[in-house]
N, C-alpha and C positions, 0 to 999 in steps of 0.2 A: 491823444488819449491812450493811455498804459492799457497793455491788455493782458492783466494782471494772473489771466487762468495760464496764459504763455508764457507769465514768466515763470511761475509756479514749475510747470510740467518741462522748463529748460533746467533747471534748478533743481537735481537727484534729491538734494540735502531738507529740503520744505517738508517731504513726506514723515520723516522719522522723528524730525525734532522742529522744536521751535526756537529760531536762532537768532539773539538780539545781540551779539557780540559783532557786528559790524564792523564798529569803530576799531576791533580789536583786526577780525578779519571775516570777510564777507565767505557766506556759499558764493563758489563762483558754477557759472553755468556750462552745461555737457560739452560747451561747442569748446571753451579752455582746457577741459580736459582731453577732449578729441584731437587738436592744435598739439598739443606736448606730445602726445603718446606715437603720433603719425613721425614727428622727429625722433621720436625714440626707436621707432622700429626701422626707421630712414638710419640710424647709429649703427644700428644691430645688423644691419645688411651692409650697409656701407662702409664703416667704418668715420669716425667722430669727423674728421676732417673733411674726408669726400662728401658726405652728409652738410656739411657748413656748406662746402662749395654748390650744392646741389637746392640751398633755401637761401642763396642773396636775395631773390627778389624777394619772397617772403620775410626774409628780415630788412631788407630796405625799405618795404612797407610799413614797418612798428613804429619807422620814426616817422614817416607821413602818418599813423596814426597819431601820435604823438602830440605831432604837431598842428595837427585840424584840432586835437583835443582841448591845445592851449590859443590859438591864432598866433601862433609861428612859425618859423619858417627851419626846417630839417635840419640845416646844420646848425641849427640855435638846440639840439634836443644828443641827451647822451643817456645812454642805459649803463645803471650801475647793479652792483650785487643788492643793495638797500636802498632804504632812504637816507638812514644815517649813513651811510658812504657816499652820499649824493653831495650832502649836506655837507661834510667836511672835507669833501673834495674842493668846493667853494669857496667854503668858510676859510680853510689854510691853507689858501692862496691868495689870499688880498691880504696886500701888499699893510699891514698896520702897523704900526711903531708906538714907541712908548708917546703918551699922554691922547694919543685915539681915542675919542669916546665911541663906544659903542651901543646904541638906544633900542634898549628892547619893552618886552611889556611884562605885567603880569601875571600873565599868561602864560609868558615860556613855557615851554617842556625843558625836565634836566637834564635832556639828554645833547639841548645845543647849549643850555648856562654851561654845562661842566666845561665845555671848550674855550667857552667867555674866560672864564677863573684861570684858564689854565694858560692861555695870554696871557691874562693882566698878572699873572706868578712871569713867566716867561720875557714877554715885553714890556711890561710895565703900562698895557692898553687900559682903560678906566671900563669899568663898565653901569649905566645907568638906568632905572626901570623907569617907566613913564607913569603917570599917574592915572588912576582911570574916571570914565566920564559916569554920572552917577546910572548910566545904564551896567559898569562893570567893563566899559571898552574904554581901546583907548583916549585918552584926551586929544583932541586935535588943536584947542586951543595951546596946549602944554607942549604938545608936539614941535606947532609951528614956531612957538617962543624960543622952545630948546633948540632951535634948525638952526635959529639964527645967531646961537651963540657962540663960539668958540670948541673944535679939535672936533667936530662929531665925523666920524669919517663911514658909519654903518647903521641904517634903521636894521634891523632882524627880529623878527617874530612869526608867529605859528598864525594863520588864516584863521583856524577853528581849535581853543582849547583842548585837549587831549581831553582833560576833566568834563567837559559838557558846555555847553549854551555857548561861549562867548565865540564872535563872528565879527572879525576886526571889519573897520570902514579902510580895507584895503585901497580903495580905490582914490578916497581923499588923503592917503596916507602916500599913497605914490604920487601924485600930484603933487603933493608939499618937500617930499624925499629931492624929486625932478626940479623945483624951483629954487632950492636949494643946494643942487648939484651935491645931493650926497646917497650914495649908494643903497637900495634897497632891498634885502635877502630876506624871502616869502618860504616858509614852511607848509605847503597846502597837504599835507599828509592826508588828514580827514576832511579836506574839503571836494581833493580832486576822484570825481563821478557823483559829487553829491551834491555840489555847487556850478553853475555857469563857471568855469572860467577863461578869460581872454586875457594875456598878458600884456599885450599894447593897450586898453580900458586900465588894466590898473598899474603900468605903469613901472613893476618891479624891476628890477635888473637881473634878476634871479630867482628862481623858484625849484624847491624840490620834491617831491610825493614819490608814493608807494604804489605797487602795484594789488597788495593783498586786502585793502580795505574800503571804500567805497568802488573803486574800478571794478573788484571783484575776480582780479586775476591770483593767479598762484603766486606764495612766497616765494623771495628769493631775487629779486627783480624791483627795483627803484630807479627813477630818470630825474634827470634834471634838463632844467631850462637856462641858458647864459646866452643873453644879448650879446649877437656879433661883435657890436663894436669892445665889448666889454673883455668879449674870448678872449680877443688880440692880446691884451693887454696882461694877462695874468698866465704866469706859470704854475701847472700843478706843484703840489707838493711830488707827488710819484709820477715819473714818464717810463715809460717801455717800449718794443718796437711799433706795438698798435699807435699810442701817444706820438711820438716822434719816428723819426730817421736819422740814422748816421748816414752824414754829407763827407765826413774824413775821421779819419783818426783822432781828431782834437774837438771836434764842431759836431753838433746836431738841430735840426727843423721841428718842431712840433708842428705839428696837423693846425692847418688853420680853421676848423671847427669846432663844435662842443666836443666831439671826440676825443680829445687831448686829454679829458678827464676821464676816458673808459682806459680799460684794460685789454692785453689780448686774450684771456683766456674767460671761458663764461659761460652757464650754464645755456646753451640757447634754446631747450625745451624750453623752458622757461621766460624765455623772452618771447617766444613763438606763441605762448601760451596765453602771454600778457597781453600779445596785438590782438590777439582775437577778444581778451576781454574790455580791451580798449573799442575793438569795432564792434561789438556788440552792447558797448552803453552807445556809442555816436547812434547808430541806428535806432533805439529807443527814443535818444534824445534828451540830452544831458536837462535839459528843460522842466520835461517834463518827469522826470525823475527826483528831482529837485520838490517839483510842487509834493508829488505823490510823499515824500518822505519828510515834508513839510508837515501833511496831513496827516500820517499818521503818529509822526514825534509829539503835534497838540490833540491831539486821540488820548493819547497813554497819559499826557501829564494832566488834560480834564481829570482823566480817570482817576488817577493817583492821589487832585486834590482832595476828590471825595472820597479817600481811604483812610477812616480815623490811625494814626501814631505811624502816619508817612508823610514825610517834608521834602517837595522836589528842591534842590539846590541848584537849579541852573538862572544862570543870567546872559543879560544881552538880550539883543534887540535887532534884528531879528533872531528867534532860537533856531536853532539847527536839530538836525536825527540824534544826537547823544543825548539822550535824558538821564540826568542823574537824580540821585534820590537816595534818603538817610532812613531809617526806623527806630523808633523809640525803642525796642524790645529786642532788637537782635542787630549783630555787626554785620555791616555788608558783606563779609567774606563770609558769615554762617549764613546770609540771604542768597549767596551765591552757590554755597554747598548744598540746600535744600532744594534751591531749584533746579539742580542737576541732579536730583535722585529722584527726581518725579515720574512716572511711568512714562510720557511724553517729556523727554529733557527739555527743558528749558534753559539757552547759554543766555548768560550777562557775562560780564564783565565787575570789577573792582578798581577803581581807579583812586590810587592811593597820593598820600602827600609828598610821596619817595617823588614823580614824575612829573607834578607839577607845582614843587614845594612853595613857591612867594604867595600864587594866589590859594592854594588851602590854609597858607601859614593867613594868612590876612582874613580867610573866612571864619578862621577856629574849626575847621574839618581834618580828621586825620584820614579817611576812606569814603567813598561814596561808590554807589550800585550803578552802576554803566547798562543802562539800556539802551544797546542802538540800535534803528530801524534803519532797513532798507526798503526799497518799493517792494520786493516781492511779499513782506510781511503784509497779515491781512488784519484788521480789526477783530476776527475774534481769537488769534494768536494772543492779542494784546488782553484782548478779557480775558484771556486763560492765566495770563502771567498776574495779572490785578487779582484773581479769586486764588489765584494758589499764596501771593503776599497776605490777602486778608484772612485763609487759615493759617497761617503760620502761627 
């Protein structure tokens, strides 16, 4: 059981404002900001370097966090500047060639289509959406049929819509990817601290997330996950001395681990930052944080339904912490600008058709109001946000 007055009083940010902008980026807690600052004054004395040398063991730890966070195993785990740098560290390194199909969903975010378009302009790769099941997820039956058909060389999609509700069945999705022998790349951006996840249950060959948004850590900092056997096998697009080694004058080794796809240089406040707010979701217990933001996401959208000229727009089955939602009378970007001028700020989010163009273009949405709950929000945070919508 969450003990919710702790997290509250670990969490500066709960006192001044009410903060539903999670999905965007979480308040992260004193003990991340304590973590960074102790490196930073570790710089300021030491000097950047000596400072490095003086926190291996405290960054050898981030990837054993890391990895208890996903069930795998350290050198399957690499810390990048982002997520999108995690992402296309991956993504533009598998090995694809012209007529590739690569199987994604709905769902996408544009910010991995745009790399899709930009193969299939480049190498002439195809790219295909799946069809959705009439919860708004993917089809598994469509799935499995398209497995088995000719050139698919990539499933790729997002775990949890950027736009709200949708919560792929990652798990029979990896299982069909695996029987199939065709490779898997998982987008858990908003799922990883919000969701159980365990990589070997679902399967993926790949996965990448952030550290700024459900974990709760500071920007600037995204990991990914690549199956050993899979590392071996792919060259990044960019190696440096961290990536590789010069063995002579003609020849060079890349690192037989996830490593291959870090860089040498890197904020390490920041990653210092991140393990701690990695070890301080594990100790809450990714579980029960999960239920707790369960219950408050169907909290808000009861709420919501009983507010005459407000329509929640989320789908799937099970729903997730992102709740979105339209109004009759005003745009969700003037719904977002009101609620930040309220004596108690209230942060949302906007979550437009630019980031998640197939499925708004398929909903008729041009904008929707991003409410996202994390465990420290409380029930009558969420009345406060419901009564300040219904005078608007």
């Amino acid at each position: 059981m969450l003990d919710i007055n702790r997290l509250r009083a670990d969490t500066p940010g709960c006192d001044p404002l009410i903060h539903l902008n999670n999905a965007g980026a979480s308040l992260s807690a004193s003990v991340v900001g304590a973590a960074m600052a102790r490196h930073q004054q570790r710089e300021i004395r030491l000097g950047g370097y000596e400072a490095a040398d003086a926190a291996q063991a405290e960054t050898a730890a981030v990837y054993g966090s890391v990895a208890r966070l996903l069930n795998a195993c350290t050198e399957e785990i690499a810390l990048v500047d982002n997520a999108t740098r995690a992402w296309d560290m991956l993504f533009y390194a598998l090995p694809l060639k012209a007529g590739d199909v690569v199987l994604t969903s709905a769902s996408e975010y544009a910010g991995n289509y745009i790399p899709y378009l930009q193969l299939k302009r480049r190498l002439g790769i195809q790219i295909e959406v799946l069809a959705n099941d009439e919860h708004g997820q993917v089809c598994l039956a469509a799935l499995r049929a398209r497995l088995q058909g000719p050139r698919v060389a990539l499933v790729s999609l997002p775990m949890i819509a950027s736009n709200g509700g949708v919560l792929q069945p990652v798990q029979a999705i990896g299982a069909l990817c695996r029987a199939a022998g065709v490779l898997f790349l998982l987008d858990a951006c908003q799922a990883a601290g919000q969701v159980p996840l365990d990589v070997r249950a679902i399967g993926c060959h790949m996965l990448t997330a952030t550290s700024r948004k459900y974990l709760r850590g500071p920007r600037g900092v995204g990991f990914l996950y690549i199956e050993q056997a899979l590392c071996q096998r792919l060259e990044p697009t960019f190696l440096d001395l961290h990536a590789a080694t010069l063995v002579s004058a003609d020849a060079f080794e890349m690192r037989g681990d996830a490593r291959r796809f870090e860089s040498w240089e890197c904020n390490l406040a920041v990653r210092l930052g991140f393990g701690a707010a990695v070890d301080y979701a594990l100790d809450l217990g990714i579980e029960a944080l999960w239920a707790r933001i369960q219950y408050l996401a169907g909290y808000l959208r009861a709420a919501l339904h009983t507010l005459p000229g407000y329509q929640c727009q989320d789908v799937g089955q099970p729903l997730t912490g992102l709740v979105t939602f339209t109004g009759e009378r005003h745009a969700p970007a003037a719904i977002q600008h009101s609620l930040a001028q309220l004596p108690r700020r209230i942060n949302v989010s906007v979550s437009g058709a630019s980031s998640t163009w197939l499925d708004m273009r398929q909903r008729g949405l041009e904008s929707v109001v991003r409410a996202s709950v994390h465990a420290y929000n409380t029930e009558a945070e969420l009345d406060s946000l419901v009564e300040a919508l219904r005078r608007l």
